[in-house]
SEKE-650521 format. One record per residue (C-alpha): residue in three letters; z, x, y; chain; residue number from 1. Coordinates in Angstrom, 1 decimal, decimal comma. Example, Ala and Ser with C-alpha at 12.3 -4.5 7.8 and 13.67 -1.06 7.14 Angstrom:
REM residues 2
site dokol ala | up 7,8 | east 12,3 | north -4,5 | domar A | voza 1
site dokol ser | up 7,1 | east 13,7 | north -1,1 | domar A | voza 2
This chain:
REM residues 176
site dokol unk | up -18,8 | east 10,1 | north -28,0 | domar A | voza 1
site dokol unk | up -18,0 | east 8,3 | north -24,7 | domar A | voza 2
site dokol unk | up -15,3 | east 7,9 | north -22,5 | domar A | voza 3
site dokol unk | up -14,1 | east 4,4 | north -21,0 | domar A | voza 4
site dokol unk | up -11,8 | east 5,7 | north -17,5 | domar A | voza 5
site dokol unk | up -10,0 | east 2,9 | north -16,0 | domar A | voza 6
site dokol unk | up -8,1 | east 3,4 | north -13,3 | domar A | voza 7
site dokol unk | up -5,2 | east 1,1 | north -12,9 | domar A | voza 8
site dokol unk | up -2,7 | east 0,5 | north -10,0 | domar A | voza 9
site dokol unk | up -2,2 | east -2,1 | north -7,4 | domar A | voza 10
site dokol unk | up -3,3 | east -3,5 | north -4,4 | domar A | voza 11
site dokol unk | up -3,4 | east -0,7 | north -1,8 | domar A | voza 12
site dokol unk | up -2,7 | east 2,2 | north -4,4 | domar A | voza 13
site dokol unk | up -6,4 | east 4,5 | north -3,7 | domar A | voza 14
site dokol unk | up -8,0 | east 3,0 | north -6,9 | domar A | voza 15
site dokol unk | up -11,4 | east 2,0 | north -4,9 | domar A | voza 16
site dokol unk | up -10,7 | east 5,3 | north -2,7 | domar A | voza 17
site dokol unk | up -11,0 | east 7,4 | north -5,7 | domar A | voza 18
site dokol unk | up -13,9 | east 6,1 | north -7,1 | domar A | voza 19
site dokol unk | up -16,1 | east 5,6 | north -4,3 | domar A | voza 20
site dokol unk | up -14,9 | east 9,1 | north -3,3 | domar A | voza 21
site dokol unk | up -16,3 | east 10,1 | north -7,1 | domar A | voza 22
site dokol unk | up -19,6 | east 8,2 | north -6,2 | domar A | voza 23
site dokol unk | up -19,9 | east 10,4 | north -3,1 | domar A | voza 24
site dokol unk | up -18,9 | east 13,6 | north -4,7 | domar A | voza 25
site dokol unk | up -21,5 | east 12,8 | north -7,7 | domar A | voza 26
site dokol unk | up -24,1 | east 11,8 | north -4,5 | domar A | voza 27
site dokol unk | up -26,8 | east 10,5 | north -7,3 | domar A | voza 28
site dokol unk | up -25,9 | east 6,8 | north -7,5 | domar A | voza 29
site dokol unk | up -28,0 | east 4,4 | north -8,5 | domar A | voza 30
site dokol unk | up -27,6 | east 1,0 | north -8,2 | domar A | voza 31
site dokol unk | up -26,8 | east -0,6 | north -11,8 | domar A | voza 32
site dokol unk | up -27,9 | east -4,5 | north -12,9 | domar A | voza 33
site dokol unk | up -26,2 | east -6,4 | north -16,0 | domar A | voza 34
site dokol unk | up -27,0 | east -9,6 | north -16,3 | domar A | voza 35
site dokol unk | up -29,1 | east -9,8 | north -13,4 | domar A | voza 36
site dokol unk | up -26,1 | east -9,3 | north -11,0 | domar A | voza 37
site dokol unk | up -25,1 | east -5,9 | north -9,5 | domar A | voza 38
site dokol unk | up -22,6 | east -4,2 | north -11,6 | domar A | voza 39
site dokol unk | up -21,9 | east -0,7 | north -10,1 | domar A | voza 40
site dokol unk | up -23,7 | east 2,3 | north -9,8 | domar A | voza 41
site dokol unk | up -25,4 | east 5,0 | north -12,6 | domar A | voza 42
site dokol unk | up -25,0 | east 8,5 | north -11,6 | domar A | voza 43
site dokol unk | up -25,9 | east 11,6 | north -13,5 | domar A | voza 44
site dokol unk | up -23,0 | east 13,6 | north -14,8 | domar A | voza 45
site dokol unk | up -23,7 | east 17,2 | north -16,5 | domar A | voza 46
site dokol unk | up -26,4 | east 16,6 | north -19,1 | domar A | voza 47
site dokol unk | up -25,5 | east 12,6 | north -19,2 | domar A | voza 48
site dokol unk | up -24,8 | east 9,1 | north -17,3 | domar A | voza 49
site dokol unk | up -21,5 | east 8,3 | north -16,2 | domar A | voza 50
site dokol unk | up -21,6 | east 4,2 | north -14,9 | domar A | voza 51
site dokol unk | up -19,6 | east 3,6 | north -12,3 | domar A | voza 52
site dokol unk | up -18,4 | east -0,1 | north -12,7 | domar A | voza 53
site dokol unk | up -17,7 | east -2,5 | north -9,2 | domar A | voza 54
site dokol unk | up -18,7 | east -2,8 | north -5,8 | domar A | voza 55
site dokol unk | up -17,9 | east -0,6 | north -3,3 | domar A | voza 56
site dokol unk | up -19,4 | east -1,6 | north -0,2 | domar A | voza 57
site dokol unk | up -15,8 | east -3,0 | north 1,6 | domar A | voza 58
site dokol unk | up -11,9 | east -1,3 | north 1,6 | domar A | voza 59
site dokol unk | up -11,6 | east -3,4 | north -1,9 | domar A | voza 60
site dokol unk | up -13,7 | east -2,5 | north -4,2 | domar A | voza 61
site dokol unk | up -14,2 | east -2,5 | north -8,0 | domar A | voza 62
site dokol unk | up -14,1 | east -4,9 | north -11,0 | domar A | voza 63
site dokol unk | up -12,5 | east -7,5 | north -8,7 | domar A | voza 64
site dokol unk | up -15,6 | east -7,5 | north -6,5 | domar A | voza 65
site dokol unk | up -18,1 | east -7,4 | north -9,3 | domar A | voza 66
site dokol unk | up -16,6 | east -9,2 | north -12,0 | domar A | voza 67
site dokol unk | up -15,2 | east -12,1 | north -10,5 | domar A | voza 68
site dokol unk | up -17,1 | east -15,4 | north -11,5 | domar A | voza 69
site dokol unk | up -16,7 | east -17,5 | north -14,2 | domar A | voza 70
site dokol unk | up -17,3 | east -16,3 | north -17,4 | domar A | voza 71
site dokol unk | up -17,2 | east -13,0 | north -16,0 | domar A | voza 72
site dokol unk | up -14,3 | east -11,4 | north -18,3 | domar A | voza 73
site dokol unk | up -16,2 | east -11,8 | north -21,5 | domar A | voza 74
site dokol unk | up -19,4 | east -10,4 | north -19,6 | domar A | voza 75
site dokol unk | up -17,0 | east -7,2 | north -18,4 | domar A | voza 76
site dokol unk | up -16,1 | east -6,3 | north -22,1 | domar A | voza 77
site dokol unk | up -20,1 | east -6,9 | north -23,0 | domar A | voza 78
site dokol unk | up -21,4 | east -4,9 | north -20,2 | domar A | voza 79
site dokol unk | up -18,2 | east -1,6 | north -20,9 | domar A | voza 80
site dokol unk | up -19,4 | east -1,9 | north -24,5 | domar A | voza 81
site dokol unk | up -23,5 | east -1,8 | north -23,8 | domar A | voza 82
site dokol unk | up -22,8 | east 1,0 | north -21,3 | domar A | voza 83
site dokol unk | up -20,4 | east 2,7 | north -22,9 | domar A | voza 84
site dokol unk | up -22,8 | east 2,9 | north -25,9 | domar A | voza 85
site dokol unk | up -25,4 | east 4,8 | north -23,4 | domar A | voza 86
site dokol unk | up -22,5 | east 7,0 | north -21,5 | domar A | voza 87
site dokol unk | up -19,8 | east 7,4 | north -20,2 | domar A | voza 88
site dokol unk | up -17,7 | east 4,6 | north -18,0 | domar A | voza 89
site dokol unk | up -15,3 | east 4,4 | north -15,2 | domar A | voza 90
site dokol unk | up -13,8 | east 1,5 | north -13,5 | domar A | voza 91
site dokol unk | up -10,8 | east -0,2 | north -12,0 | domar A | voza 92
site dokol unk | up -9,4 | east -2,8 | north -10,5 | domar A | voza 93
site dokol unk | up -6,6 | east -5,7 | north -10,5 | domar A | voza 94
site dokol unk | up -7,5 | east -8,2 | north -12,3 | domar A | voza 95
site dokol unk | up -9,9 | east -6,3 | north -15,2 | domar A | voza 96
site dokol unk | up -9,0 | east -3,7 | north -17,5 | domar A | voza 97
site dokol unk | up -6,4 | east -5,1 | north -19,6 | domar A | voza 98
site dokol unk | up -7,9 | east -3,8 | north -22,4 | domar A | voza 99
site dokol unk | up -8,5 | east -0,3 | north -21,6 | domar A | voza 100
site dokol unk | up -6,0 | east 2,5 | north -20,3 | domar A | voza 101
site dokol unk | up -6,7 | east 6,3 | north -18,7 | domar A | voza 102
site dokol unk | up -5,1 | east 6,8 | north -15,3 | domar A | voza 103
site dokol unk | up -2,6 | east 4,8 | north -13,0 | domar A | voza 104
site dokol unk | up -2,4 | east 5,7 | north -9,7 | domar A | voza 105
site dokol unk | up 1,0 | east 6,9 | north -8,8 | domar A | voza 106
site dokol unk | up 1,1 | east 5,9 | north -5,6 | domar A | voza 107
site dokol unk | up 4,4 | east 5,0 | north -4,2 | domar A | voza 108
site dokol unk | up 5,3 | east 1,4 | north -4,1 | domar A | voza 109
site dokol unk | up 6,3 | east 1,5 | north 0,1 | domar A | voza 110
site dokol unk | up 2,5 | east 3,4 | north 1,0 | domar A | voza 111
site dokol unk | up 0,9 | east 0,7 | north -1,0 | domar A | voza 112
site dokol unk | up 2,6 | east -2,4 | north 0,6 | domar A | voza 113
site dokol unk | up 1,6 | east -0,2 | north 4,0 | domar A | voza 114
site dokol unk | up -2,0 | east 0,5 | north 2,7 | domar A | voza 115
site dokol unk | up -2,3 | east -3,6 | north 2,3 | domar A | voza 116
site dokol unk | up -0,8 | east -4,3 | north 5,6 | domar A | voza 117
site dokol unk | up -3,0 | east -2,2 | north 7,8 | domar A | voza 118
site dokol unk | up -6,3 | east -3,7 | north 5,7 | domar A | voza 119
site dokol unk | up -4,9 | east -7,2 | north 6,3 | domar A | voza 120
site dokol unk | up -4,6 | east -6,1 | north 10,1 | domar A | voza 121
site dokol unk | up -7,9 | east -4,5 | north 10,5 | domar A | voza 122
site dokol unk | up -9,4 | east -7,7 | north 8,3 | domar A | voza 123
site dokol unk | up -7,9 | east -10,1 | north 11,0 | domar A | voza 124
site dokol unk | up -6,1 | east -11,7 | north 8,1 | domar A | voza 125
site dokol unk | up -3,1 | east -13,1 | north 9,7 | domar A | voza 126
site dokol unk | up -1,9 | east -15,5 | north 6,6 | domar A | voza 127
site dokol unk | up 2,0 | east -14,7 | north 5,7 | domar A | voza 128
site dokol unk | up 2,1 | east -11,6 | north 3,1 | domar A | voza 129
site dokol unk | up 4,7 | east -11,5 | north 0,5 | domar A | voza 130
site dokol unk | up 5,4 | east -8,2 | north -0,5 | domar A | voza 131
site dokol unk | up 7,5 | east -9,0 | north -3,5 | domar A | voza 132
site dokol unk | up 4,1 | east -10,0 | north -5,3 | domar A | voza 133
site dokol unk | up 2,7 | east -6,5 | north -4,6 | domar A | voza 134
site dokol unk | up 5,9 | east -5,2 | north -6,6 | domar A | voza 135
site dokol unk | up 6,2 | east -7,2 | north -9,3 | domar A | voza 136
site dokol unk | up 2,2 | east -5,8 | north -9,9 | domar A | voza 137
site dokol unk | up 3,7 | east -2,7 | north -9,4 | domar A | voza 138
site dokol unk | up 5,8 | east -2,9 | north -11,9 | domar A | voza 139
site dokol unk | up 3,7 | east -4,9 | north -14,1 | domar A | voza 140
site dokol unk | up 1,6 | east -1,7 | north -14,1 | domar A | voza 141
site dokol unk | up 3,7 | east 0,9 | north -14,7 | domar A | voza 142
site dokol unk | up 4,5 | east -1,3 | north -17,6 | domar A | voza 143
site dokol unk | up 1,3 | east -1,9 | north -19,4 | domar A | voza 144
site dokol unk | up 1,0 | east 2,2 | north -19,0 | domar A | voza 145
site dokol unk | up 4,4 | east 2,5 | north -21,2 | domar A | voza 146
site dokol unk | up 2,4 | east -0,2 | north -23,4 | domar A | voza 147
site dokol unk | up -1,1 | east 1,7 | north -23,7 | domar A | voza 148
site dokol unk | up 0,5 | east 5,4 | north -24,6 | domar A | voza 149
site dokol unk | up 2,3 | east 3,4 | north -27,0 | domar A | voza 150
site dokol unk | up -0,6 | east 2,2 | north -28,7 | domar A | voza 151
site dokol unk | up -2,3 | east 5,5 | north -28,9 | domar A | voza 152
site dokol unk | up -4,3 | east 5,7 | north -25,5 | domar A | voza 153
site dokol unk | up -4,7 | east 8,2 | north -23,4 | domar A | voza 154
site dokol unk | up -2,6 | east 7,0 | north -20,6 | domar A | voza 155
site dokol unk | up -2,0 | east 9,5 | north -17,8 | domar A | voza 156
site dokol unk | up -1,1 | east 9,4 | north -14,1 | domar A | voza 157
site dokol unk | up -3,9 | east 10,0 | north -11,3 | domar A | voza 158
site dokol unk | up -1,7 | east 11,7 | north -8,8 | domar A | voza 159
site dokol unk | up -2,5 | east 9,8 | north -5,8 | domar A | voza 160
site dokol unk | up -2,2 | east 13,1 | north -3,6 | domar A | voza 161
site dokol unk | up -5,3 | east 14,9 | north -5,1 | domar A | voza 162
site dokol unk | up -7,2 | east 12,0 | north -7,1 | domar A | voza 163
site dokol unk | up -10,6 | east 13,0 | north -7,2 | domar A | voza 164
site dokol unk | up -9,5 | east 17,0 | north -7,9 | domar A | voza 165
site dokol unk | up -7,9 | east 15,5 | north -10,8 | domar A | voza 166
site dokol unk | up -10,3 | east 13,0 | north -12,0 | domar A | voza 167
site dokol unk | up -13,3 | east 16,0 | north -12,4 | domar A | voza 168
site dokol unk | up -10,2 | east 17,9 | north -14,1 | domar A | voza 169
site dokol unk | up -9,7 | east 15,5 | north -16,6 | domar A | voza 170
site dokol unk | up -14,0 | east 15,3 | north -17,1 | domar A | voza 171
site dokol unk | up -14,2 | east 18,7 | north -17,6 | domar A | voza 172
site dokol unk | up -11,3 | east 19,0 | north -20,5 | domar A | voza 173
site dokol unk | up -13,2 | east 15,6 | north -22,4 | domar A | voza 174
site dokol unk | up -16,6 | east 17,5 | north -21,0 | domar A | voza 175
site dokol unk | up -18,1 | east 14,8 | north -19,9 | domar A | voza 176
């Protein structure tokens, strides 16, 4: 049986960090086409594939980057479902992943506003930022968690201290 791992959390929380540390870690990725556009990477995983959904090539990453086009929502549920029917998936991002629930990010709400900051800074971007709209995602989060345990996911928190320690951890009990 396969596993569909989203990560959720918001802008600046480690969501991209994490799995592009995971891709490292893994160190087999491949680069993986759906649709004729580049969708993520396939990487081995003990005797399977785990896909590794987004792009991950900039400090924002994921479904955001990959699945961003028109149309491109129904073609994320299509593409989770074909993979997922081949191996095991991970993803995050933003805008994506309504649907599916595994792991928030508990990052706190004051390193994630400083986390978006210093990549607006380094990117040059000097348009107005309104941190209120990084909260109310924040919160908006943490609620569709509460939402997803109560609908019978699996719903944990990814302790932003020690993500990818705990992301293997969490492989290793559904042995993937």
């Amino acid at each position: 049986m396969s596993t569909i791992v989203a990560i959720k959390g918001t802008n600046g929380s480690g969501k991209s960090t994490v799995v592009r540390a995971l891709v490292a870690h893994l160190g087999n990725a491949a680069t993986l086409r759906f649709n004729s556009k580049e969708a993520g990477y396939r990487c081995r995983y003990g005797d399977g594939s785990l896909f590794v959904l987004g792009k991950y090539r900039s400090a924002c990453g994921g479904l955001d980057s990959s699945f961003s086009y028109a149309g491109a929502a129904d073609d994320l549920l299509l593409c989770i479902d074909t993979l997922a029917a081949k191996g095991h998936v991970i993803a995050e991002g933003v805008i994506a992943l309504t649907s599916y629930g595994f792991g928030r990010i508990d990052t706190p709400a004051e390193l994630c506003i400083a986390r978006v900051r210093q990549r607006r800074l380094e990117a040059g971007n000097s348009k107005p930022f309104n941190p209120e709209k990084l909260l109310h995602k924040y919160e908006s989060v943490l609620r569709s968690q509460e939402k997803l345990r109560e609908a019978g996911y699996d719903a944990r928190i990814l302790p932003h201290e020690e993500p990818l320690q705990t992301l293997l951890r969490w492989f290793e009990e559904r042995n993937l």
